[in-house]
C-alpha positions in Angstrom: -14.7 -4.9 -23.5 -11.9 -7.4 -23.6 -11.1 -9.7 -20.9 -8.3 -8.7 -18.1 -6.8 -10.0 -15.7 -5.3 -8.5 -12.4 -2.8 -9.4 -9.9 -3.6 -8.6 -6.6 0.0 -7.8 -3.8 0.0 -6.8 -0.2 2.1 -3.6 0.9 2.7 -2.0 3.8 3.5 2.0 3.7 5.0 3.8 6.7 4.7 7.3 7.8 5.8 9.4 10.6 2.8 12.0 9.9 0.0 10.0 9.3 -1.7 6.3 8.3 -3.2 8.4 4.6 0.1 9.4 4.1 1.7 5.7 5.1 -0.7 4.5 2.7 0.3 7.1 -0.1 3.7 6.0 0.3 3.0 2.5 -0.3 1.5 3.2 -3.4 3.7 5.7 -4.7 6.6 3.6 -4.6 5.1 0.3 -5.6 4.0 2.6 -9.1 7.4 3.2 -9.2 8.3 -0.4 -10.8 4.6 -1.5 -12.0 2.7 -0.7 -14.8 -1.4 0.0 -14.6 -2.1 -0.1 -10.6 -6.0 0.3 -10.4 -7.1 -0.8 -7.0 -5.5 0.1 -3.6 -7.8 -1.3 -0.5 -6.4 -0.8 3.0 -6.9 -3.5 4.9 -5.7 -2.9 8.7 -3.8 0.6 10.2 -1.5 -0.1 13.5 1.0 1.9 15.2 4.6 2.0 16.2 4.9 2.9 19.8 8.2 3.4 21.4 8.8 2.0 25.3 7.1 5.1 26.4 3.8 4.7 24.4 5.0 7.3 22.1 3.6 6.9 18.2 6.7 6.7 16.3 5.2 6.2 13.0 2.0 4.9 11.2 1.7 2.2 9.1 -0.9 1.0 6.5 -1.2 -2.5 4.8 -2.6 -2.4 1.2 -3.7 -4.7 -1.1 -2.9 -3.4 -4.1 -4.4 -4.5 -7.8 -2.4 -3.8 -11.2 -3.0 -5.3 -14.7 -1.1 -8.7 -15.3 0.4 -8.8 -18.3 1.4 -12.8 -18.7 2.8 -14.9 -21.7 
């Protein structure tokens, strides 16, 4: 197998529905401009409340791994 090697970038996805799809989002639009993602580890979920302790929407932070293709 030949040698790779990957580059590893932090995202955060937000969602009003939920922290999976938060994290889908992150990682949908990241593929959007990179070529072979592989990993996507989520590293920490939080909330945004509004002044009345309301959940306005979810949010995921990813690290997210894709091949690097260097010169």
């Amino acid at each position: 197998m030949p040698e790779s090697v990957y580059k590893v970038i932090e995202l955060i996805g937000t969602s009003s529905d939920s922290w999976e799809r938060a994290a889908a989002n992150a990682v949908e639009q990241a593929a959007k401009t990179l070529r072979d993602l592989r990993v996507a580890e989520v590293v920490k979920l939080d909330m945004q409340l509004d002044a009345k302790g309301k959940v306005e929407s979810y949010r995921a932070k990813l690290n997210v791994s894709f091949k690097f293709e260097g010169t």
